[in-house]
C-alpha positions as CSV (number, residue, x, y, z in Angstrom):
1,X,0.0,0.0,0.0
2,X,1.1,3.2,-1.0
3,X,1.9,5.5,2.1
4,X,0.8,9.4,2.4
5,X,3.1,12.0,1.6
6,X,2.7,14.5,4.8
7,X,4.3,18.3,4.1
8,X,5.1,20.1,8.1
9,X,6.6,23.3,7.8
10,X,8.6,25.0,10.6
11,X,10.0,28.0,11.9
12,X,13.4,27.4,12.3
13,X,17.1,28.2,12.3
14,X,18.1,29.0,8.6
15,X,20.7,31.3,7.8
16,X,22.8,32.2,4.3
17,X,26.6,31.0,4.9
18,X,29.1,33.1,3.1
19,X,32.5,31.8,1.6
20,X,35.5,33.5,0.3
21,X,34.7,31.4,-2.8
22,X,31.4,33.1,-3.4
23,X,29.4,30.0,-3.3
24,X,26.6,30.6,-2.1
25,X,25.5,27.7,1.0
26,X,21.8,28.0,3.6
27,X,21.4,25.6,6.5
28,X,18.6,25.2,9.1
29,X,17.6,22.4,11.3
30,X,14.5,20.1,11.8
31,X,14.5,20.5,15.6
32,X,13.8,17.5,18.0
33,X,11.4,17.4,20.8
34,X,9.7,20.4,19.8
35,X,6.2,20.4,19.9
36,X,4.0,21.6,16.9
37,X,1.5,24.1,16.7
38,X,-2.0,22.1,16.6
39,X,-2.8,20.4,13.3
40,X,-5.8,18.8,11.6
41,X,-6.0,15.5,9.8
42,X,-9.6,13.8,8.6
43,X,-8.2,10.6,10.5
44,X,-6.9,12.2,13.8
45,X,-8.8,14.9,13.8
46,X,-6.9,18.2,15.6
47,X,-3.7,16.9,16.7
48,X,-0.2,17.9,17.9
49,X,2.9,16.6,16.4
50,X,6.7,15.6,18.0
51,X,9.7,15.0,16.1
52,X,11.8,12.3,18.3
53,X,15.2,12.0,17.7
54,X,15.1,8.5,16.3
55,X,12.8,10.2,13.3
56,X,15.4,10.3,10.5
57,X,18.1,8.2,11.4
58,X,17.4,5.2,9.0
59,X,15.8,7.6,6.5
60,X,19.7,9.2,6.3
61,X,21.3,6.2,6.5
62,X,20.1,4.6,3.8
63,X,22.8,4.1,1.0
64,X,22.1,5.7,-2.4
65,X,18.6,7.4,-1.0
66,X,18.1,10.6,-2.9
67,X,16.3,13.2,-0.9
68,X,16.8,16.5,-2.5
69,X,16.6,20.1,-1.2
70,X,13.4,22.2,-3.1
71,X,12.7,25.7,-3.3
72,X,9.1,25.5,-1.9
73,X,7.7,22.0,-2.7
74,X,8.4,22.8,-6.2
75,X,10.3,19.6,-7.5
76,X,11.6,21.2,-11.1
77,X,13.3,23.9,-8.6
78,X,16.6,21.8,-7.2
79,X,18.4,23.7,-4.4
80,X,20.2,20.0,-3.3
81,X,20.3,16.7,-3.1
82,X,21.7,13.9,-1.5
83,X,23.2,11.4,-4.1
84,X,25.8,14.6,-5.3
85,X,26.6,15.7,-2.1
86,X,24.9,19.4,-2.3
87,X,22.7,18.4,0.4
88,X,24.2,17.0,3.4
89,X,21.9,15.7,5.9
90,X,23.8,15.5,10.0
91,X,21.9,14.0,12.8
92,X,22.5,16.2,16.2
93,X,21.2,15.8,19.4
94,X,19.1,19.3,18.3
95,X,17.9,18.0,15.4
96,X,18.6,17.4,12.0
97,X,21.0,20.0,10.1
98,X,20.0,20.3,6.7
99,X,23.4,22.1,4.8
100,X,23.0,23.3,1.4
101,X,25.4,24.4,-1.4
102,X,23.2,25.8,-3.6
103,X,23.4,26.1,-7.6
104,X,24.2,28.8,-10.1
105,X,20.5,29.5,-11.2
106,X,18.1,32.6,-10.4
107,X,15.8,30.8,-8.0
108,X,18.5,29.7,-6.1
109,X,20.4,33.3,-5.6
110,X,16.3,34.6,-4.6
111,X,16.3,32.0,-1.9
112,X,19.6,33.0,-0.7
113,X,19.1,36.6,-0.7
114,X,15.5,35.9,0.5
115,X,16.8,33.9,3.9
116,X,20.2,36.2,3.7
117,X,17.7,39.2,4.2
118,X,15.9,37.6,7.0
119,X,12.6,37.5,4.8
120,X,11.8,34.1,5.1
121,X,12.7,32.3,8.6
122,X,11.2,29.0,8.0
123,X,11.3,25.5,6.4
124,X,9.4,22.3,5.7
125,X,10.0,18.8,5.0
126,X,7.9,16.2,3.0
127,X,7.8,12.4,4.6
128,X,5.9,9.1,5.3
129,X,4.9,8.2,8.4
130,X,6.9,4.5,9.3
131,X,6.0,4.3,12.7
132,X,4.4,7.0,15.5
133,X,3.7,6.7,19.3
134,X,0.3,8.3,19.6
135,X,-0.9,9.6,22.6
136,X,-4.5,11.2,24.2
137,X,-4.8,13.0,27.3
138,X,-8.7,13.8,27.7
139,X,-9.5,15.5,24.2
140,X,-5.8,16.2,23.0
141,X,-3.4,13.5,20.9
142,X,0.3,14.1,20.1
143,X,1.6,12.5,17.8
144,X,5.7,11.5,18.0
145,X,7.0,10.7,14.9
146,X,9.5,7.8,16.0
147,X,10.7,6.8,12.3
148,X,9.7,8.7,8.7
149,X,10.9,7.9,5.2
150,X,12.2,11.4,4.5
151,X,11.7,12.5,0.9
152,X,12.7,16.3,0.5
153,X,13.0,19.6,2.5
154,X,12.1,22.8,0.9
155,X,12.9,26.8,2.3
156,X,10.7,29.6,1.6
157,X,7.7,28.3,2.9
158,X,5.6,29.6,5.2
159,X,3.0,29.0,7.8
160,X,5.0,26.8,10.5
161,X,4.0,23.9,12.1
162,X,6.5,23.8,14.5
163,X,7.7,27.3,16.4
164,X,8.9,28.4,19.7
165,X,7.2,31.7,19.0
166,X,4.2,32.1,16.3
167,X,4.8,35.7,14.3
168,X,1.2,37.2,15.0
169,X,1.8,40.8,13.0
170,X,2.0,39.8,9.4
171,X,0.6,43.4,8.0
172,X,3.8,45.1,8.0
173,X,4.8,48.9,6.8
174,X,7.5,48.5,3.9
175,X,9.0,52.0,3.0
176,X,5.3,53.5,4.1
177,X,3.5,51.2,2.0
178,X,1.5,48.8,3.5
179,X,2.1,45.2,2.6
180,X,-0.1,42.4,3.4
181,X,1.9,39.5,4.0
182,X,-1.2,37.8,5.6
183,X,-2.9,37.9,2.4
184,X,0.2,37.6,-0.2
185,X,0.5,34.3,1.4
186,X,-3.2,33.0,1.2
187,X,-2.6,34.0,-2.5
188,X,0.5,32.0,-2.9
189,X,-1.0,29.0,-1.2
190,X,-4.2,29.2,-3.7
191,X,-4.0,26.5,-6.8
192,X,-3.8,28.3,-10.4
193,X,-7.7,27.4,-11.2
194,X,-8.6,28.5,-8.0
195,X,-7.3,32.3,-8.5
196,X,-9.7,34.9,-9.0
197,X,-9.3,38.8,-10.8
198,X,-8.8,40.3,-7.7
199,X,-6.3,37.8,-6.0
200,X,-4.3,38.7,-9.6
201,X,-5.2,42.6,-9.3
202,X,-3.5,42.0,-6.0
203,X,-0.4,39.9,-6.7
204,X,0.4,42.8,-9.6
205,X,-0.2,45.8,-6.8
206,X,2.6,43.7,-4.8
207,X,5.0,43.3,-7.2
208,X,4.6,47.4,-8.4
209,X,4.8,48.2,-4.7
210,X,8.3,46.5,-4.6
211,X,8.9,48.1,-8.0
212,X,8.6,51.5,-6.9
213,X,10.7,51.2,-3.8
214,X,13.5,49.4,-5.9
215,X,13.1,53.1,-8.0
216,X,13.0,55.1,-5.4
217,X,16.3,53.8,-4.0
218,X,17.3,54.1,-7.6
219,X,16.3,57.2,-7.5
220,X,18.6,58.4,-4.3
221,X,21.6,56.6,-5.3
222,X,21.4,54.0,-2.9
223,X,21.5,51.2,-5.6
224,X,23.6,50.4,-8.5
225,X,21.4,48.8,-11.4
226,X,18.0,48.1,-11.1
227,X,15.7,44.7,-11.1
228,X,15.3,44.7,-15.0
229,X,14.0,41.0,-15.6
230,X,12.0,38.9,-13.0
231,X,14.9,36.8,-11.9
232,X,17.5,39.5,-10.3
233,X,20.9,38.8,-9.8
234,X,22.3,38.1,-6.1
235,X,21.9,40.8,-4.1
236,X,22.5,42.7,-0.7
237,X,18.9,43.6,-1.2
238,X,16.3,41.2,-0.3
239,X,13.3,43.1,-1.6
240,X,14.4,42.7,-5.0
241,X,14.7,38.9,-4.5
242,X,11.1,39.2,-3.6
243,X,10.4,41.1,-6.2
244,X,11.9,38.4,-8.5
245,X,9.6,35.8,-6.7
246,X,6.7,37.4,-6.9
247,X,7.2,38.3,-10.9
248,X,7.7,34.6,-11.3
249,X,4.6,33.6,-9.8
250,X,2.9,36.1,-11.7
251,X,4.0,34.6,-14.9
252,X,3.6,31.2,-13.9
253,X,-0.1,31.8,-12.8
254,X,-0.9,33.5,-16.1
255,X,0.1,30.5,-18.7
């Protein structure tokens, strides 16, 4: 029987690793013993989740298992992967390190720039469930996940699962323009037949938002170049690596 393919996403410890090479390397862990916010599944109901740390240890160990590093769930997007080495996998008493040395292509230097710039804070992994220790108290379950069959991580996500703190402000002031982040992301998470005019009116009144700031700063000097295309090279600023994202998205959403 075919086992379901579970996506968590996290908030976690990812950060952009410079090197005097200029490759460009992110790493963030899957943390251990950390309990998730509550989640809902139409066999468990509402439910809590644990990663223990026996979770990935076979998954890892496994010789020739590819399990590759996306950017977002996206699968034609490769950031890493196991079976070359770009994606090394290191079980710590913390949790699991994921290290990444990412390729030469444009999505890769907007999800550097994107994690460099402290835009995006969080993960996710995709897996099947081996073995779990469930448990009830009254009316609430946890869940520990005791062994998975790990099949890919991805960075910039959003919406964590597990989080030591949960970001409650997501309307944020960006250069006195108000930016939605609350509903940018229900737009993101929406499939292509299910957008409407107005979550497309919107996306494009995002992206020209981050287009006039990119000017503006343009404008005063404070940047050499400009955005041009919808994939910007690497850069020092992160809102032109969104800018690049969101341009994409746009693009993809109207083929």
């Amino acid at each position: 029987m075919k086992r379901e393919l579970y996506n968590r996403n996290l908030k976690a410890n990812i950060r952009a690793i410079s090197s005097d090479d200029n490759t460009m390397k992110i790493e963030g862990i899957l943390p251990y013993n950390k309990i998730s916010e509550e989640l809902y599944d139409p066999e468990y109901g509402k439910f809590r989740e644990v990663i223990t740390p026996t979770a990935f240890k076979r998954t890892i160990s496994i010789p020739g298992n590819d399990i590759k590093a996306l950017y977002s769930h996206q699968r034609d997007k490769v950031l890493g992967r196991t079976t070359n080495n770009t994606l090394r996998l290191t079980d710590t008493p913390e949790g699991l390190v994921c290290s990444v040395v990412l390729p030469d292509t444009d999505y890769a230097r907007n999800t550097y720039s994107l994690i460099k710039g402290g835009y995006v804070d969080q993960m996710s992994f995709g897996f099947n469930i081996i073995d779990q220790d469930i448990k009830r108290e009254g009316n609430k379950q946890t869940n520990y996940l005791k062994e998975v069959a790990l099949d890919e991580i991805s960075f910039c996500v959003t919406d964590p699962a597990y989080s030591d703190t949960i970001a409650h402000t997501r309307n944020i002031k960006v250069m006195n323009k108000d930016f939605d982040f609350e509903k940018l992301e229900t737009i993101l998470r929406k499939e292509k037949e299910d957008l409407t005019k107005r979550d497309s009116a919107a996306l494009l009144g995002y992206i020209a938002m981050l287009q006039d700031l990119i000017d503006d700063d343009d404008a005063s000097g404070t940047t050499e170049g400009g955005p041009g295309d919808a994939t910007p090279e690497l850069t020092d600023k992160p809102e032109e690596a969104l800018l690049g994202f969101l341009q994409m998205v746009a693009k993809a959403f109207s083929k």
